[in-house]
Kinemage of the C-alpha trace (Angstrom):
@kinemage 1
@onewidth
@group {chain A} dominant
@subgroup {mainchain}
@vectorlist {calphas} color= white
{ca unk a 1} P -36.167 15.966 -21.039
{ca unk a 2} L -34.859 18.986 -22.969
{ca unk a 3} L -31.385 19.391 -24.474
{ca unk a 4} L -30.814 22.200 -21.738
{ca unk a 5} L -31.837 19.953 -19.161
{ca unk a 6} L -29.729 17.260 -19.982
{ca unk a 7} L -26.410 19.034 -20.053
{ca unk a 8} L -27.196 21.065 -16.668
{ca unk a 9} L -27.993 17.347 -15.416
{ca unk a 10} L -24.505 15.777 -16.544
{ca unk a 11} L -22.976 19.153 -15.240
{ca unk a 12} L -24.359 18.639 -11.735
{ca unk a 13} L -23.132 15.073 -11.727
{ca unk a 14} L -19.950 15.518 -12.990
{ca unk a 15} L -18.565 16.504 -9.356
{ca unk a 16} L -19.857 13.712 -7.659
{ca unk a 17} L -17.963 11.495 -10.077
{ca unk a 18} L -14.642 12.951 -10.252
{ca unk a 19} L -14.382 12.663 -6.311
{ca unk a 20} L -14.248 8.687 -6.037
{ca unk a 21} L -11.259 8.990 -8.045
{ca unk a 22} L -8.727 9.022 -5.479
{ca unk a 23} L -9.446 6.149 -2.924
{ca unk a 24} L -10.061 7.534 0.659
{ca unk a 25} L -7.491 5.833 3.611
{ca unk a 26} L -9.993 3.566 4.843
{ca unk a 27} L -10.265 1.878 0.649
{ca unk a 28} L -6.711 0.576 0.450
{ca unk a 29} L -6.092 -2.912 1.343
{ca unk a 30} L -2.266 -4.352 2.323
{ca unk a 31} L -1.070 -7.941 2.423
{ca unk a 32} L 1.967 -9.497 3.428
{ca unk a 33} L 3.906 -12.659 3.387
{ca unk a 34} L 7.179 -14.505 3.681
{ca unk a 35} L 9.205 -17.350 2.726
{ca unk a 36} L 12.000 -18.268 4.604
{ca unk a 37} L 13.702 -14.524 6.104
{ca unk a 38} L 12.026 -13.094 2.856
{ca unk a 39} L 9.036 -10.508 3.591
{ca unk a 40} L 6.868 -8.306 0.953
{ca unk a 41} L 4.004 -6.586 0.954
{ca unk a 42} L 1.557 -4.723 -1.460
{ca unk a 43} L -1.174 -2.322 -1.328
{ca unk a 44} L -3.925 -1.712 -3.537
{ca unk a 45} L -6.147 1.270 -4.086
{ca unk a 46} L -3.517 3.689 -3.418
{ca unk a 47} L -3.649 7.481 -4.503
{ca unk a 48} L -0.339 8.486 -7.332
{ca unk a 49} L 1.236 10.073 -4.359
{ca unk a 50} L 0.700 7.510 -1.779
{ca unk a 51} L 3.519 5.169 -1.032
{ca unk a 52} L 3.830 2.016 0.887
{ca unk a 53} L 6.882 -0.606 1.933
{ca unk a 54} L 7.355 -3.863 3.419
{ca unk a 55} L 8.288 -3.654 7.364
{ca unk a 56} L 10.491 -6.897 8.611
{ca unk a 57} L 11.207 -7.789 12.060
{ca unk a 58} L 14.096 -9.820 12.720
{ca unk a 59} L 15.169 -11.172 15.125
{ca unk a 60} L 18.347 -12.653 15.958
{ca unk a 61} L 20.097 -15.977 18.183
{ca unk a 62} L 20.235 -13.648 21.127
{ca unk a 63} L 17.031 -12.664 20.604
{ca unk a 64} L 17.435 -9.455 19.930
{ca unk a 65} L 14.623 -7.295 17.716
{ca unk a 66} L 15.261 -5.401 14.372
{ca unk a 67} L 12.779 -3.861 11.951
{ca unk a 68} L 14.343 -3.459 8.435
{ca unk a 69} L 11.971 -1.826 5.382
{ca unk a 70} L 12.053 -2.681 1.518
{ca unk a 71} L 12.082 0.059 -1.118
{ca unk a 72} L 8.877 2.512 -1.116
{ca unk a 73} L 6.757 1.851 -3.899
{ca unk a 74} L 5.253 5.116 -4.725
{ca unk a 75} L 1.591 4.936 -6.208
{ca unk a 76} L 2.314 1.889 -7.647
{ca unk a 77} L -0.781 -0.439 -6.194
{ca unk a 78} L -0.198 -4.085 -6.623
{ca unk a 79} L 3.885 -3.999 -6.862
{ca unk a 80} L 5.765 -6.102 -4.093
{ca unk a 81} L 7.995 -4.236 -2.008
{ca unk a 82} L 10.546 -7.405 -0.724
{ca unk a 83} L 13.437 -7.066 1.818
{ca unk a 84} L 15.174 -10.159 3.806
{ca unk a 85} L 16.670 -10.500 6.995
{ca unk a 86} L 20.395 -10.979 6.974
{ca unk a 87} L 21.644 -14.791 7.670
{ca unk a 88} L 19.090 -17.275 8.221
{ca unk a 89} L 17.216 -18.645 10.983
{ca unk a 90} L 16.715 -14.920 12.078
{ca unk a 91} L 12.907 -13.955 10.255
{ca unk a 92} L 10.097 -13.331 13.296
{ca unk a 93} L 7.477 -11.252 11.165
{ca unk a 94} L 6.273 -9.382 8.647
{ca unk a 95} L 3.757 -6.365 8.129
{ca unk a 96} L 3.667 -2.451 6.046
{ca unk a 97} L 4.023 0.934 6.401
{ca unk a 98} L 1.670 3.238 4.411
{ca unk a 99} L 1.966 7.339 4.225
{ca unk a 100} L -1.078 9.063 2.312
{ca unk a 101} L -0.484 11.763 0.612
C-alpha cells in the first residue's frame, strides 16, 4: 500500500469512528435499589449532556401514592442519585428517569 493510500484510508475511517462516541438511547443501562425507604439509581453509558435521577414511590399508612426524585446527575455515568421517603414504614418502590440530550 502506498503512503497516499494509507492516509486517504485512515481519512475515510476516521468518521466511522468518531460516531460511536456518544452512546445511542438504546446503549445506556439503569439500575436501582433500596434499603429500608432509601432508593438510588445509576446509569451508565450516558452522553455529557444526558442526565438521569432516582424516582421513589412512597407510599403512606393510608395508602396513599407519592413519587419523590433525587438530584439529576448530569453526564455523570456510574454516580448514585439517592433520595428517601419521609418517616419509615412508608417505601413501595423504586425505578429512574432518564432525558437524552
Amino acid at each position: 500500500m502506498t503512503a497516499a493510500a494509507a492516509v486517504a484510508a485512515s481519512i475515510i475511517a476516521a468518521p466511522a469512528a468518531s460516531a460511536n462516541v456518544t452512546p445511542k438511547a438504546s446503549e445506556y443501562v439503569c439500575t436501582s435499589k433500596h434499603s429500608g425507604n432509601t432508593a438510588s439509581a445509576k446509569c451508565a453509558n450516558l452522553a455529557s449532556i444526558d442526565q438521569y435521577r432516582v424516582k421513589v414511590t412512597c407510599i403512606d399508612s393510608r395508602g396513599v401514592q407519592d413519587h419523590t426524585y433525587g438530584p439529576w446527575k448530569n453526564g455523570r455515568s456510574g454516580e448514585w442519585s439517592t433520595k428517601s421517603c419521609p418517616g419509615s414504614g412508608y417505601f413501595y418502590k423504586a425505578g429512574y428517569q432518564v432525558e437524552l440530550g
